[in-house]
C-alpha positions in Angstrom: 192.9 -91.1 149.0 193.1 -91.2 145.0 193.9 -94.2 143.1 194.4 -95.3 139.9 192.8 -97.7 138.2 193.5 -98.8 134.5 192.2 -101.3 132.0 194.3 -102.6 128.8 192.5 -103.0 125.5 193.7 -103.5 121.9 192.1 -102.6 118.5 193.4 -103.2 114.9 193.5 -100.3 112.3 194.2 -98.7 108.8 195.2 -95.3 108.6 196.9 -92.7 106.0 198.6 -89.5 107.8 197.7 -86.8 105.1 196.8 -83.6 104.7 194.7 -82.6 101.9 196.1 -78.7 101.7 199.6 -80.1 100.9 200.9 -81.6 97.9 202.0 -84.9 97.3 205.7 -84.0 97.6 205.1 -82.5 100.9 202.9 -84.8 102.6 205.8 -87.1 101.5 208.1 -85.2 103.6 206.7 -84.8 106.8 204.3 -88.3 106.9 207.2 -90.9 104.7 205.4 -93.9 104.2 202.7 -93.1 106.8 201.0 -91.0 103.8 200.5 -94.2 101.6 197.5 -93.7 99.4 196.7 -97.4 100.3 196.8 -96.6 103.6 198.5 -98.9 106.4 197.5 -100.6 109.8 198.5 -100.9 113.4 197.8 -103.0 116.4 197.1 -100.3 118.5 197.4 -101.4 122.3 195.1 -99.0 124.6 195.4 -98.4 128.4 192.5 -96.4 129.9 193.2 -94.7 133.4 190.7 -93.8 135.6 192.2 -91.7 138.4 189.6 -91.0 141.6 188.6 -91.7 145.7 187.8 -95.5 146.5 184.1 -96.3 146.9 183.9 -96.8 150.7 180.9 -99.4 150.1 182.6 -101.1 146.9 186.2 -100.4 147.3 186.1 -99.8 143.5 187.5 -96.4 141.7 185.0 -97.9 138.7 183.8 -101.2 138.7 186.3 -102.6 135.8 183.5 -104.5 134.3 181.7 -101.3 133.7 185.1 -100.1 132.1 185.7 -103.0 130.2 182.0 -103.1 128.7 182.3 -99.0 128.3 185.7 -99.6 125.6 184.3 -102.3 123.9 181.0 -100.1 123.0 182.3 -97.0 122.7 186.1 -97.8 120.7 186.8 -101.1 120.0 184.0 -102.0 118.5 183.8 -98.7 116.1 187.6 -98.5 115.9 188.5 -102.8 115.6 189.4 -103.6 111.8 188.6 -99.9 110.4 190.1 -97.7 107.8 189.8 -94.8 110.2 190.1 -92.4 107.2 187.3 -93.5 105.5 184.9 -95.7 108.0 185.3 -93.4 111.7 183.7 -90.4 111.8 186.2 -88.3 114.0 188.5 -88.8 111.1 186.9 -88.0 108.0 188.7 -84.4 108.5 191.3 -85.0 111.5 194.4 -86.4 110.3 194.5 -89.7 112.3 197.7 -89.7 114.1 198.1 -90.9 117.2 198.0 -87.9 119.1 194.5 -87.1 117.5 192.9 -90.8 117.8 194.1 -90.9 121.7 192.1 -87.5 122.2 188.9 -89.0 120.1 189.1 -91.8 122.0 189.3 -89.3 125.7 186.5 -87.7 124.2 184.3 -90.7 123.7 185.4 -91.9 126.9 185.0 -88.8 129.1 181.5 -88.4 128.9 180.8 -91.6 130.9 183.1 -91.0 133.6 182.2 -89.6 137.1 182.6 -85.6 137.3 185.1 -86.0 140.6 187.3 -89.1 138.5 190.3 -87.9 136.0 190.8 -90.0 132.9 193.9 -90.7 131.0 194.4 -91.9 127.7 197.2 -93.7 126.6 197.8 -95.1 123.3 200.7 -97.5 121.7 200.7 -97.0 118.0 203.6 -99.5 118.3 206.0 -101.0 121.1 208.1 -97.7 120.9 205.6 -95.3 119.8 202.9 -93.9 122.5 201.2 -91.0 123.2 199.2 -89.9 126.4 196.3 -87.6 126.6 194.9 -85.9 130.0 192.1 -83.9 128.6 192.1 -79.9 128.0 
């Protein structure tokens, strides 16, 4: 029997939706304000969803202290209070929307998780606003 297990995090962050091969008229168009040369922030809210069998000795998918410690290290603490643009690395030539920060943050993730667990990614750029990414 699968289950799913999931753990609810939050990070703060600046972002500009641009891209460089457009003009300023353009990026206008298709980002509006989201492609403010100052930039703008969210408080993102993050749910991470590990899908696999229960642990017949732990009754634990993951131990959620292990998953709580693993999203600190590996995205709050490089995402919390950045300028992805300019300060994150998986941005400094991905347009930072939200569909491409929840896959850098599945990819970060991934690695870490048992080869027979699924993960799930799902990201709240506001209340109304989410995305959700599987993997490939």
């Amino acid at each position: 029997m699968r289950v799913t297990v999931s753990r609810h995090a939050h990070f703060n962050a600046a972002h500009r939706l641009h891209n460089p091969q457009w003009d300023a008229e353009k990026n206008r168009s298709v980002f509006g304000k989201c492609t403010n040369p100052r930039y703008h922030g969210h408080n993102y809210e993050l749910i991470v969803h590990v899908n696999g069998k229960v642990d017949s000795e732990t009754g634990y998918v993951v131990d959620m202290k292990w998953l709580a410690d693993l999203i600190k290290a590996e995205i709050e603490d490089r995402y919390d209070h950045k300028n992805l643009n300019e300060e994150v690395e998986e941005f400094k030539n991905l347009n930072p929307t939200a569909e491409n920060i929840a896959i850098a943050i599945w990819h970060r993730l991934n690695p870490h998780i048992q080869e027979d667990h699924s993960l799930k990614i799902t990201l709240y750029e506001t209340p109304r606003n989410f995305v959700s990414y599987e993997g490939h």
